[in-house]
C-alpha positions in Angstrom: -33.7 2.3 6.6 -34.8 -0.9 8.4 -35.2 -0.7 12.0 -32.7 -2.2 14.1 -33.9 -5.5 15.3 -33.9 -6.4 19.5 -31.1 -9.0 19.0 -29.0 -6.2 17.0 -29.6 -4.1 19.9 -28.9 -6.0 22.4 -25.2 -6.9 20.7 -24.9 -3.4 19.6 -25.7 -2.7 23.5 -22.6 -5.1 23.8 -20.1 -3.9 22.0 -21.0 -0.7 23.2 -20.6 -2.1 26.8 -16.7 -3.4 25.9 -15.9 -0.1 24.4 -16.2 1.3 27.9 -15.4 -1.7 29.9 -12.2 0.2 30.8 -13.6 3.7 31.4 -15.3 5.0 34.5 -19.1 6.0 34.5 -18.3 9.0 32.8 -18.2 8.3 29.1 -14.6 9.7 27.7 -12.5 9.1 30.9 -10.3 6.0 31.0 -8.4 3.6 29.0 -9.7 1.6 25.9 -8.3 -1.6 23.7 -9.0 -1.1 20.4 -6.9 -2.2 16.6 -5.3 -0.2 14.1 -6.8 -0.7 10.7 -4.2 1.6 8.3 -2.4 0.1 5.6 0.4 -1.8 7.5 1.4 -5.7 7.9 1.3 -5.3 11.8 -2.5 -4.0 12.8 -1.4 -3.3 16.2 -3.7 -3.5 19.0 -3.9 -0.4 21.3 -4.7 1.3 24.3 -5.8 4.5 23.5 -5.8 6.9 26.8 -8.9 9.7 27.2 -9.5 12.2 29.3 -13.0 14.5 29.3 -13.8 13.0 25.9 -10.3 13.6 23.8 -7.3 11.5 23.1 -4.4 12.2 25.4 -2.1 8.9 24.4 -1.7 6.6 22.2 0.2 3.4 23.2 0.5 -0.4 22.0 -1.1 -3.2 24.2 -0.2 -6.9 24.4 -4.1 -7.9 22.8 -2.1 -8.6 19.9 1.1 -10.6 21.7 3.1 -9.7 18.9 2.7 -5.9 19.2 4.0 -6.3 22.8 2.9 -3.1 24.2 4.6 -1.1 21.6 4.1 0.7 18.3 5.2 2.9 15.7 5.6 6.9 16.0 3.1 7.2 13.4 0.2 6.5 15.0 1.5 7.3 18.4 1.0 10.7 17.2 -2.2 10.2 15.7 -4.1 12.3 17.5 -2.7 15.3 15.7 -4.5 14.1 12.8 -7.3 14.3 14.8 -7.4 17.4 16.6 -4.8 19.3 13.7 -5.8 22.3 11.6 -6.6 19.9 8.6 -9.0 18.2 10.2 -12.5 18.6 8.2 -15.2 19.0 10.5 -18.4 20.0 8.2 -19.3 19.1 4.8 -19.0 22.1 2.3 -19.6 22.3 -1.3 -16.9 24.1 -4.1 -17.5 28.2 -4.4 -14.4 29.1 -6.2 -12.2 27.4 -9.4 -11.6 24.0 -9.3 -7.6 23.8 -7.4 -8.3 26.7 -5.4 -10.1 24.8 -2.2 -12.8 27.7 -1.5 -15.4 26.1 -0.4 -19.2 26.9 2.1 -19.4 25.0 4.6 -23.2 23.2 4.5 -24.8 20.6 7.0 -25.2 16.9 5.7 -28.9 16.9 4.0 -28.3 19.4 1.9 -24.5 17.6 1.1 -26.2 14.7 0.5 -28.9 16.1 -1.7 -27.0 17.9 -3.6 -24.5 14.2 -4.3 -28.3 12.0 -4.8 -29.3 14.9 -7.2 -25.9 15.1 -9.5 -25.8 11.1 -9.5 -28.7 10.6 -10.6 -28.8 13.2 -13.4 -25.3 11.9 -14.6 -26.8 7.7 -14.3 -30.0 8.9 -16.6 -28.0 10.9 -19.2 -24.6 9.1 -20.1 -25.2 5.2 -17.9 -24.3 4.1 -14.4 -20.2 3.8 -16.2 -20.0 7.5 -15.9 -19.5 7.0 -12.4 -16.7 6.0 -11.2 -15.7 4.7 -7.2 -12.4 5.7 -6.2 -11.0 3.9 -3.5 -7.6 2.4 -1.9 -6.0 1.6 1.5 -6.7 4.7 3.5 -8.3 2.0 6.0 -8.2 -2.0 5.9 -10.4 -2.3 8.0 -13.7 -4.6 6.9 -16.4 -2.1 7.7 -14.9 1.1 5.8 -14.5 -0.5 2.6 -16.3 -3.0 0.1 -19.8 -2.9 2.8 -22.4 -0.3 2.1 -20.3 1.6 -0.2 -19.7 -1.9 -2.7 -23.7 -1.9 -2.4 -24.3 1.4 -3.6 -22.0 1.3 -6.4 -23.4 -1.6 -7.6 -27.1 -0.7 -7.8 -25.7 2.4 -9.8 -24.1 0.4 -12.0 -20.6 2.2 -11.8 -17.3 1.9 -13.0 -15.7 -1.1 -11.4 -12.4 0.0 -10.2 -9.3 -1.9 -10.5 -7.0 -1.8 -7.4 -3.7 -2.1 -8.4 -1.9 0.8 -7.2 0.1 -1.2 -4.6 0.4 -5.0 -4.3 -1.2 -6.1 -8.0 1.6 -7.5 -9.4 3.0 -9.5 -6.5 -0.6 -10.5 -5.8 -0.8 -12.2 -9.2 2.4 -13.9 -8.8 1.6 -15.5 -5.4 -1.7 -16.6 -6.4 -0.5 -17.8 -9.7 2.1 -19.9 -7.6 0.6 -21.2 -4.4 -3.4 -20.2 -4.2 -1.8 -16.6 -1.4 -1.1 -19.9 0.5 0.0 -18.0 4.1 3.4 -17.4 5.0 5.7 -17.0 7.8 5.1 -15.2 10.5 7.0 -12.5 12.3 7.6 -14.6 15.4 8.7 -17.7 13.2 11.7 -15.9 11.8 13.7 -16.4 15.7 14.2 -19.9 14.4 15.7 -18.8 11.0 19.3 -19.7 9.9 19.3 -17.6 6.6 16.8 -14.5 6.3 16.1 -12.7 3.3 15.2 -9.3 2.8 13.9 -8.7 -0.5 12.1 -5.1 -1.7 11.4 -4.2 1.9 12.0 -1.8 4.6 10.2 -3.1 8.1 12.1 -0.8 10.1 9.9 1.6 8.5 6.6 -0.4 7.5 6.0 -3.2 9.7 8.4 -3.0 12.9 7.4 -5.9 14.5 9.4 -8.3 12.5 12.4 -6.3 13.0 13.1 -8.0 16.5 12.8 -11.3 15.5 15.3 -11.1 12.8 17.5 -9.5 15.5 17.1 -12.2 17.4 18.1 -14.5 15.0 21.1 -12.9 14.1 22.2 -13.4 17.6 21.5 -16.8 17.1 24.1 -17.2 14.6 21.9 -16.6 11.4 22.6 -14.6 8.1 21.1 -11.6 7.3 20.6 -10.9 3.2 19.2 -7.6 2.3 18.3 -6.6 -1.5 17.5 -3.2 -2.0 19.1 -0.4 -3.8 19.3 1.8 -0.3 21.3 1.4 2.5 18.4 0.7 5.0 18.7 0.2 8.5 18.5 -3.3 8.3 20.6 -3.6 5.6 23.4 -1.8 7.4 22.9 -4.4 9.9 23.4 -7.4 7.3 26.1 -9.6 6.5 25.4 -9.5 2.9 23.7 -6.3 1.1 23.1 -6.2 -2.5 21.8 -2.7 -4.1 20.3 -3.7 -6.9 19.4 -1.3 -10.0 16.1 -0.5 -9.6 14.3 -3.3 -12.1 16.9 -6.0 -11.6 15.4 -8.0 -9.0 14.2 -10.5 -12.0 17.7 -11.4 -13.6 19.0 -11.6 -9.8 16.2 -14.2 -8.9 16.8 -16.2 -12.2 20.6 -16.0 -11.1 20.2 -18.4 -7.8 17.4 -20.5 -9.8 20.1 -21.2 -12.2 22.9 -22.1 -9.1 20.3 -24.3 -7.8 19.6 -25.9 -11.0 23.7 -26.4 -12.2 25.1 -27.7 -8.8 22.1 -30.2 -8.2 20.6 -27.9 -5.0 17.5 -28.5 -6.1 14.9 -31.1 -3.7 14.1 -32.8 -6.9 11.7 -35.2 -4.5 9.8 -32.0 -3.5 9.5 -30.8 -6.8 8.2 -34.0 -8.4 5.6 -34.7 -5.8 4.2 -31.1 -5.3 5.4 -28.4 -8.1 4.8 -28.2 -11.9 6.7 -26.2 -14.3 10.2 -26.4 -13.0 11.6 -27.4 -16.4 10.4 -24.2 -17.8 11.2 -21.9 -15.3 14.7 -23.7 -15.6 15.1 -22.8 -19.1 13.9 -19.6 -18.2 17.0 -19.1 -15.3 19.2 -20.7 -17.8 20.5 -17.6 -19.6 21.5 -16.0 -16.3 24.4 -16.9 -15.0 25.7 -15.4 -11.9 28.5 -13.1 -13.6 25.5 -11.8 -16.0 23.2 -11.1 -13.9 25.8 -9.2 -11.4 26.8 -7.6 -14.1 22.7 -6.3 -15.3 22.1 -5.8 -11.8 25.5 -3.2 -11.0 26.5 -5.8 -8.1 29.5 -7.6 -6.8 29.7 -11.4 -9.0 31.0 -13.0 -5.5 28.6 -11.4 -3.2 25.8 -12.8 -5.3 27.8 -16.2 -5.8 28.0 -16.6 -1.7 24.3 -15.3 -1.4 23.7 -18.7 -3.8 25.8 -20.8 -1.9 24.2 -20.2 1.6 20.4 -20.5 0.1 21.3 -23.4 -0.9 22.8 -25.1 2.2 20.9 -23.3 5.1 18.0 -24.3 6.3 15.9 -23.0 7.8 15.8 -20.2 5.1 13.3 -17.6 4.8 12.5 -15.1 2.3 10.6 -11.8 3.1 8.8 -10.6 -0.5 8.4 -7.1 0.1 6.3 -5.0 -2.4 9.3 -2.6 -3.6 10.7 -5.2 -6.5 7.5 -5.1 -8.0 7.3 -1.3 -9.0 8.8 -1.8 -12.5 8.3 -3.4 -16.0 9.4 -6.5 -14.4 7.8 -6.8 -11.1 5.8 -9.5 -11.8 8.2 -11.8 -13.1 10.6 -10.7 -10.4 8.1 -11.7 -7.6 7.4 -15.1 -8.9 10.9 -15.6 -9.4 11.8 -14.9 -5.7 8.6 -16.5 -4.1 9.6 -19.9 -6.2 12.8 -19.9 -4.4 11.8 -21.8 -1.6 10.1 -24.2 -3.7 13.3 -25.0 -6.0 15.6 -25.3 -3.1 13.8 -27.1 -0.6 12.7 -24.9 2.1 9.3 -25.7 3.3 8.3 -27.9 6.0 10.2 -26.7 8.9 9.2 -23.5 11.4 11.6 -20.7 9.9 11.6 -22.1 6.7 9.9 -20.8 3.3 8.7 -17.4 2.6 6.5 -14.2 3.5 4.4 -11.8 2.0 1.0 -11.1 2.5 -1.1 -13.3 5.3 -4.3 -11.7 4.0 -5.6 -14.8 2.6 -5.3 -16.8 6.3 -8.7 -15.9 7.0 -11.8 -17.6 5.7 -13.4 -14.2 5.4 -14.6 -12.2 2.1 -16.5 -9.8 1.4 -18.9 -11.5 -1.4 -20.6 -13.0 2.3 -22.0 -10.0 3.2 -22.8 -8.3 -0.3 -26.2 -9.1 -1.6 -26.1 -7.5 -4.8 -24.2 -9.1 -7.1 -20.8 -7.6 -8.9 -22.0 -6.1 -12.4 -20.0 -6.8 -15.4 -19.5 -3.2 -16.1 -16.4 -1.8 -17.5 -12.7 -2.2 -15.2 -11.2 0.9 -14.6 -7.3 0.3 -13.8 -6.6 3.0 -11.2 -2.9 3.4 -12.4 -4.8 5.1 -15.7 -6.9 7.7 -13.6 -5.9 10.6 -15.4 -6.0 8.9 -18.5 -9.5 7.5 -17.9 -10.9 11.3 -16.9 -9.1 13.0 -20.0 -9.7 10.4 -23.0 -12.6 7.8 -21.6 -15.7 9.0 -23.5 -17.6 5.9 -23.9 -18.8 7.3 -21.6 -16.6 10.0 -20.7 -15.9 9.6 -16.8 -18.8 12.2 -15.4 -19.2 11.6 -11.5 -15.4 10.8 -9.8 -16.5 9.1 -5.9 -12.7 9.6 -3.8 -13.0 8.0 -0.3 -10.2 6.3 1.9 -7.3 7.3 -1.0 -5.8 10.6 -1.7 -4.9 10.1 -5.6 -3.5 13.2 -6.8 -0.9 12.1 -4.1 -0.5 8.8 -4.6 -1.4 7.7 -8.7 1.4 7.5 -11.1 1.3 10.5 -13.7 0.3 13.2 -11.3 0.1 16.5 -13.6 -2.5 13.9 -15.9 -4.6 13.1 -12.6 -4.0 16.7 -11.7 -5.9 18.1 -15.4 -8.1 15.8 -15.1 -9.8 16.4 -11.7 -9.6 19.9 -13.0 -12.5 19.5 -15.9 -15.2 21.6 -14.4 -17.4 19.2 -16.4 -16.6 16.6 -13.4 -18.3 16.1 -10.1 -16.3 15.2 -7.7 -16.9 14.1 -4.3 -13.9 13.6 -1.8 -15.3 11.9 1.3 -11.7 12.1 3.9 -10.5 12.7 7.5 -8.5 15.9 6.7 -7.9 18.5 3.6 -5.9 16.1 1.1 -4.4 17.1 -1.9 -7.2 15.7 -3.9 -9.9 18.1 -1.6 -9.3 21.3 -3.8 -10.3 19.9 -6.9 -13.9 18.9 -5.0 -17.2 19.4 -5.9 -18.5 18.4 -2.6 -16.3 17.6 0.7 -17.5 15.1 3.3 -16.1 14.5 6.4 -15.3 11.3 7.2 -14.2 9.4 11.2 -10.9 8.1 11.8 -10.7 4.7 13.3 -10.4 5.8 16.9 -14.3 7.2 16.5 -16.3 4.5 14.8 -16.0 0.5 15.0 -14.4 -2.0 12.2 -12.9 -5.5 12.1 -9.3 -5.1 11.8 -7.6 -8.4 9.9 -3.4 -8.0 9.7 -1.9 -9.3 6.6 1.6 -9.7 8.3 0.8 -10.7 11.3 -2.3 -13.4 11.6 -4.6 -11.4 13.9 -8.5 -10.5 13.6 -9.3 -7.7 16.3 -12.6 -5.5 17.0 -12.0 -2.0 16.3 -13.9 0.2 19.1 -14.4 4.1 18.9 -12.5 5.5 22.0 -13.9 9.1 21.3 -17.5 10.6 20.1 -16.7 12.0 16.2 -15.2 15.4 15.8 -17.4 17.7 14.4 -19.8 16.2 12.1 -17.1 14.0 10.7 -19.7 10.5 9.9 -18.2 6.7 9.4 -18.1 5.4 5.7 -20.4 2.6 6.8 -23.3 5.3 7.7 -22.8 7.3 4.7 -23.0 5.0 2.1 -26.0 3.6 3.4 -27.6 6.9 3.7 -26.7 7.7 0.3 -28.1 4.8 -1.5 -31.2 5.4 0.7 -31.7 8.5 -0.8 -31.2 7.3 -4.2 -34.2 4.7 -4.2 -31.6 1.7 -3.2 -32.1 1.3 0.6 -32.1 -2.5 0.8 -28.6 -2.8 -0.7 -26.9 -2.6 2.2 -30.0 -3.0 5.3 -27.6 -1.7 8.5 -27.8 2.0 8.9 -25.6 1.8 12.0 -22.2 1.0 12.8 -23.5 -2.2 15.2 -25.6 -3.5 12.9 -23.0 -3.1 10.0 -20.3 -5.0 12.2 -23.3 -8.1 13.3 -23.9 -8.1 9.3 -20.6 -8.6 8.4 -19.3 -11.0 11.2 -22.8 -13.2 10.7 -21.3 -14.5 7.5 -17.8 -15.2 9.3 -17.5 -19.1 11.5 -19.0 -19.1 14.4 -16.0 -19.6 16.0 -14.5 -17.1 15.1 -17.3 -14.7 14.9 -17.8 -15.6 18.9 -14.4 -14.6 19.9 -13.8 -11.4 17.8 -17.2 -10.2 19.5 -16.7 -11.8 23.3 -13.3 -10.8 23.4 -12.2 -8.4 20.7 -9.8 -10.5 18.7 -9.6 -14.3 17.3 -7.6 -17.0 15.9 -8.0 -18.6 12.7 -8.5 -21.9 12.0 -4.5 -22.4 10.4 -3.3 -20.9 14.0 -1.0 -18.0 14.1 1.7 -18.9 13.3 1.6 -21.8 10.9 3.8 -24.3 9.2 4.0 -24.2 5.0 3.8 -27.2 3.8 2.6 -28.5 7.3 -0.2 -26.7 8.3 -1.2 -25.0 5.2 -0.9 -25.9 1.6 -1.1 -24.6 -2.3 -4.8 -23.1 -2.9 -4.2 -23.9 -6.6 -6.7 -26.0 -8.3 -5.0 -29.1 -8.4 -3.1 -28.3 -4.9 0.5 -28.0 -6.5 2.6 -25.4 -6.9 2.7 -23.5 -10.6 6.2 -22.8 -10.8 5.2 -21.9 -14.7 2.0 -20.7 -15.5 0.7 -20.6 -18.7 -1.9 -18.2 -19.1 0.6 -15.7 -17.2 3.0 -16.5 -20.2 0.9 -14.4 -22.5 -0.2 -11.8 -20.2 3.6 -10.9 -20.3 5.0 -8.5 -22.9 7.8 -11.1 -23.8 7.1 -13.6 -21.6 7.1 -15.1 -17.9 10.7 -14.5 -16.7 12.0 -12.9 -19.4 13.6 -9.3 -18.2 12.6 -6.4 -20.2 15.7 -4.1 -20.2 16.1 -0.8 -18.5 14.0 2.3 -19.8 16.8 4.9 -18.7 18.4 7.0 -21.6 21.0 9.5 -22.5 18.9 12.2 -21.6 17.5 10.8 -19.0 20.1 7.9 -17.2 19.1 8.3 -13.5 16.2 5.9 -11.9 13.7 7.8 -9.1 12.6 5.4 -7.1 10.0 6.4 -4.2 10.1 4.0 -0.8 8.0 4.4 2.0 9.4 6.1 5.0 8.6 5.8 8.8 6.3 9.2 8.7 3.7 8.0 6.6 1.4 5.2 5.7 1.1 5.8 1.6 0.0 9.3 2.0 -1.6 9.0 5.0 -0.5 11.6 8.2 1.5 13.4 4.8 -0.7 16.7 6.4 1.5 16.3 9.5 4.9 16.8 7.5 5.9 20.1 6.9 8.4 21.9 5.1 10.4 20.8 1.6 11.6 17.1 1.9 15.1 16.3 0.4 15.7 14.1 -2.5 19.1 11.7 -2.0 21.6 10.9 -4.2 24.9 9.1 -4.3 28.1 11.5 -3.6 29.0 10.2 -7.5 26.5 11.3 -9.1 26.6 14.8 -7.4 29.8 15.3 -8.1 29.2 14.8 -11.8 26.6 17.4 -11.9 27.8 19.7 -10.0 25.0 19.7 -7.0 26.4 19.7 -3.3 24.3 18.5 -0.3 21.4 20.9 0.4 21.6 21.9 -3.0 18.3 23.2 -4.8 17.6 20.2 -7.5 15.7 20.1 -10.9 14.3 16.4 -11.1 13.1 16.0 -14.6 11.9 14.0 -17.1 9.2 14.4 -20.2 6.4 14.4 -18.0 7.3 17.4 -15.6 9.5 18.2 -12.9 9.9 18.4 -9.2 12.3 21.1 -7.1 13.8 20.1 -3.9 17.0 20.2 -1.7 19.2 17.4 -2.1 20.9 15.1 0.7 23.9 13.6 -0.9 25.5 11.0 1.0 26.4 6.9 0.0 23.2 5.5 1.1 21.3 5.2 -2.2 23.4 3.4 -5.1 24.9 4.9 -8.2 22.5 6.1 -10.4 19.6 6.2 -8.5 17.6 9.0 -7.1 15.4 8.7 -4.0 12.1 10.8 -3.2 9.7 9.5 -0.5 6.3 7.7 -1.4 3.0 9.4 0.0 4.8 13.1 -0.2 2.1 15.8 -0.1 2.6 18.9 -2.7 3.5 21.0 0.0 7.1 19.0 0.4 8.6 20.2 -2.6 9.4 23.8 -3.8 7.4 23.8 -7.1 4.2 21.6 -5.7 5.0 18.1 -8.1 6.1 15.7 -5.9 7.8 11.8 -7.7 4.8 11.0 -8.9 4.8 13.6 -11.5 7.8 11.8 -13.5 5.9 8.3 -12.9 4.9 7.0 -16.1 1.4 5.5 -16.5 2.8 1.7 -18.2 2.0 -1.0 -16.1 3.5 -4.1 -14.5 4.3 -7.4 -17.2 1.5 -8.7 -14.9 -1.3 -7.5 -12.5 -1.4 -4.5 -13.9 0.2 -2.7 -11.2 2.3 0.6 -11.1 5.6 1.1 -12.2 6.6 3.9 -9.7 10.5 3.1 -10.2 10.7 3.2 -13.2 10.8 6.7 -13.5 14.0 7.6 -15.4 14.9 11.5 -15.0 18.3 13.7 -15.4 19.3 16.5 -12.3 20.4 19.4 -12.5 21.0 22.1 -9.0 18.8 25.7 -9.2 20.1 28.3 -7.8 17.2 30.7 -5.6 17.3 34.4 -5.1 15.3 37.4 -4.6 15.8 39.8 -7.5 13.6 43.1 -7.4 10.8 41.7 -5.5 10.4 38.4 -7.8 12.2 34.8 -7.0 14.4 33.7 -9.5 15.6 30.2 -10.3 18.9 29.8 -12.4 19.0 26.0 -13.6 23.0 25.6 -13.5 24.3 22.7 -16.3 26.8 20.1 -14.7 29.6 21.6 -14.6 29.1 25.1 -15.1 29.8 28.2 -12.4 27.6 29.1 -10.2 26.0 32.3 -12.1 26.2 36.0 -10.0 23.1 37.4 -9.5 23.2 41.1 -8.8 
């Protein structure tokens, strides 16, 4: 590795001095501001309380003004994570079957060796595609992802890996329409008239906006939520709308088409900054408001008065959350909602226009600190995992890389993913925090640092924040950051000048040097920044379309024939006789995807509506058989009116342990993907229920699956 130079030093000298700028002389004794990096819109800043070198609390700080000195209970309890019983400490290489998790603990050289050695032998013999680099949202933070690790994987000439597990589909809309022009912000929805909650649960995944659009209800504005559930916020609403699970396009096309028949359309606007209304009009045409009520299982007027007040209030803002884009349609359905604003005339004012991701607000990316180029090797969708390490054989997928993702956890298909990290011709290498679901079927286990023991560069893409990262605490164990690893690794694989920063300081100066000065200055000086659109910006005032031309594509073109039948055209609901119920899987307020999922214990109940129960038979805290082709998942049952008719609800990110037969949703995910992006189609998982009745007969347990309808058998 290069030696660190004297002005790398000197700021590594300095970041280490405002890591302890709060503490007393004794390292591991005080207060310290640092970010959280996890896979959340709001990348809190905190103040993170230690005492003789651990973590004693865990509290929001007002670095970030939004954050406000509070957070969520998730991370508030982090430190269980770090101190808990899953925590892995040392690396340790497989002894037993793959599945089991027996493994010997080793130290890191002969970890290491033993990864340089298998790599190398599986780039000579089948090509650098045998490898492939498994990676997704376990940390957003700068440093831990796409730095040394993107270096590495390059030089090898690995599997490119497609990541479209969350966010593909809804990504490829806003970029098809607007360039990810920014959105807005949290704060800006206090001076909102009319607020839409589409496909998202902040109460639960990004409670910082939920105050604001209090606050605006107190100021006399409407509250819209569409979501099949019952959520918080939606209890709070003056207009819910529980949509079937896939309907969000035909819903979308509904308002388009009010706008378009009683001339609520800001024709001005769309002449002078949009192309393509005509065909997404045609498009909307077909859906009238009383067909696509009727498609979508929701009340005609309800729907009608939601298209009445779009169309008159002002300001109106639309939050695009990332649940409507889980399905066949998702694509279509996101493009259809984000070109709301557009049609009707809502940009230009503060409160007005629409939401979704604020990652692009930020001149930052990672090409700026990547020397090695991108190779045009094959595209590996991640959604297809188990497909690709079952049927890939040109070449067959030989080396499988899982860091900062947990996939038999979180990829559609599980039992697929599940056989195929079971080949024993596979070396895996799971580099994580704690023992995952995905750690059994490892070769070779790494430890890794959480983000409250090494640095990164935390950017929000809810909030528009850029904030240092500091380690509050010396690593557990031997637990090493990504950054480090990587590095070492391709040093001991003949590509040491990939990635030239063995250390965490000189990683952080060689990804900030290719940042503005400006804003480079401040994130080091003071441990967060502004960007150059401010904080809380203005569409249409402050920021713009990053199209090619500058206009908003209200039809694109090339998106057309990505589509199975075409942009905005719904493709009808996969349910069947045998299989009429949609399992849909939202995110809760206990994890982050699958992260902290060690942390929940015990079955987790499935809900579903007091109708459907009754038809089958199944009383709350019933055993349930969830089933489709693809497998099956047992777990008690919470009936209540919460979660429409006809739909079944089972958490995202639930670990194998929270369910009595070790599948959790994901098993009954098919592996078909979004009209476009490419992105997952968690809901549309269409399955039948049936109650199981438990006992103990002569020492074995015995499950009875009861038929709706039928007695409750004895057992004797």
């Amino acid at each position: 590795m290069a030696a660190m130079t004297a002005s790398a030093r000197r700021a590594g000298d300095r970041l280490i001095w405002m890591a302890t700028s709060r503490t007393d002389e004794r390292w591991g004794h005080g207060t310290v501001d640092t970010a959280c990096p996890l896979d959340c819109p709001d990348s809190c800043s905190l103040s993170v309380t230690v005492k003789q070198g651990k973590v004693i609390a865990i509290d929001g700080s007002a670095v970030q003004e939004v954050t406000n000195g509070y957070i969520c209970g998730k991370v508030r309890r982090f430190d269980r994570r770090i101190y808990g019983d899953d925590r892995l400490l040392r690396p340790a290489v497989r002894q037993g079957p793959k599945g089991r998790g027996q493994f010997k603990e080793v130290d890191w050289d002969e970890a290491l060796d033993q990864i340089a050695t298998r790599l190398t032998e599986i780039r000579d013999r089948w090509g650098g595609e045998a490898i492939l680099p498994f990676s997704y949202g376990g940390s957003n933070g700068l440093l831990s992802q796409d730095t040394s690790d993107a270096a590495l994987f390059r030089r090898l000439g690995a599997s490119r890996l497609a990541r479209t597990v969350c966010a593909a589909a809804t990504g490829a809309a806003a970029q098809a329409l607007y360039g990810k022009m920014p959105g807005v912000t949290p704060s800006d929805y206090a001076h909102s008239k009319l607020i839409v909650i589409w496909g998202a649960n902040p109460s639960a995944t990004g409670i910082h906006l939920v105050p604001f659009v209090r606050e605006a209800q107190r100021n006399g504005a409407m509250l819209v939520v569409v979501d099949p559930r019952r959520t918080s916020l939606a209890a709070l609403a003056d207009l819910h709308l529980p949509v079937r699970p896939g309907t969000d396009l035909p819903v979308a096309l509904a308002l388009h088409h009010y706008l378009f028949s009683h001339d609520a359309t800001d024709v001005a606007f769309l002449d002078h900054h949009a192309r393509g209304a005509e065909r997404l009009r045609a498009r909307a045409e077909p859906w009238t408001i009383g067909r696509a009520a009727a498609v979508a299982g929701v009340d005609a007027a309800a729907l009608e008065r939601f298209a009445e007040r779009y169309a008159t209030a002002s300001p109106a803002v639309i939050r695009c959350g990332w649940g409507l884009e889980r399905n066949r349609n998702g694509g279509s359905a996101a493009m259809a909602v984000l070109a709301l604003p557009a049609v009707a005339g809502k940009f230009g004012v503060r409160g007005g226009g629409y939401s979704m991701s604020n990652s692009s607000a930020w001149p930052i990316d990672a090409e700026g600190w990547l020397d090695t180029p991108e190779p045009t090797t094959r595209l590996v969708n991640m959604n297809h995992l188990g497909r690709a390490l079952i049927e890939y054989d040109t070449p067959p997928i030989k080396a499988l890389f899982v860091y900062n993702c947990n996939p038999v956890a979180t990829m559609p298909d599980q039992n697929a993913v599940i056989r195929g990290l079971s080949r024993d011709d596979l070396f895996t290498i799971v580099f994580d925090q704690v023992r995952t679901d995905t750690v059994p079927y490892a070769d070779v286990v790494l430890p890794a640092t959480t983000f409250l023991e090494t640095y990164d560069v935390v950017k929000s893409y809810g909030l528009i924040s850029l904030q240092l990262a500091r380690p509050v605490i010396d690593a557990v164990g031997q637990a090493r950051p990504n950054v480090e690893v990587f590095a070492e690794l391709a040093a001991r694989l003949g590509h040491g000048d990939a990635w030239p920063a063995a250390t965490e300081a000189e990683a952080l100066l060689k990804v900030t040097a290719s940042m503005p000065e400006a804003i480079r200055g401040a994130l080091l000086e003071r441990g967060a920044a502004d960007p150059p659109i401010g904080r809380t910006p203005v569409q249409f005032v402050d920021v713009h379309p990053r199209t090619p031309d500058g206009k908003i594509a209200l039809f694109d073109e090339s998106l057309d024939g990505e589509t199975p039948e075409g942009l905005y055209v719904f493709q009808d609901d996969t349910a069947t006789d045998d299989y009429p119920l949609a399992l849909i899987s939202p995110a809760t307020s206990r994890t982050i995807s699958s992260t902290l999922g060690e942390l929940q214990q015990g079955p987790v109940a499935v809900e579903m509506h007091s109708a459907d129960a009754a038809e089958r038979n199944i009383a709350d805290g019933d055993t349930v058989r969830i089933f489709n082709e693809q497998g099956e998942v047992h777990c008690p049952v919470s009936v209540n009116d919460r979660i429409r008719r006809g739909t079944l609800s089972l958490p995202k990110g639930l670990w194998r342990k929270n369910t009595l037969n070790g599948s959790t949703a994901n098993a009954l995910v098919p592996a078909t993907l979004t009209d476009i992006g490419g992105g997952a189609c968690f809901n549309d998982a269409r399955v039948q229920a049936e109650r199981v009745v438990s006992a103990l007969y002569e020492g074995h347990d015995v499950s009875v699956t009861v038929a709706a309808g039928a007695p409750i058998p004895r057992i004797h």
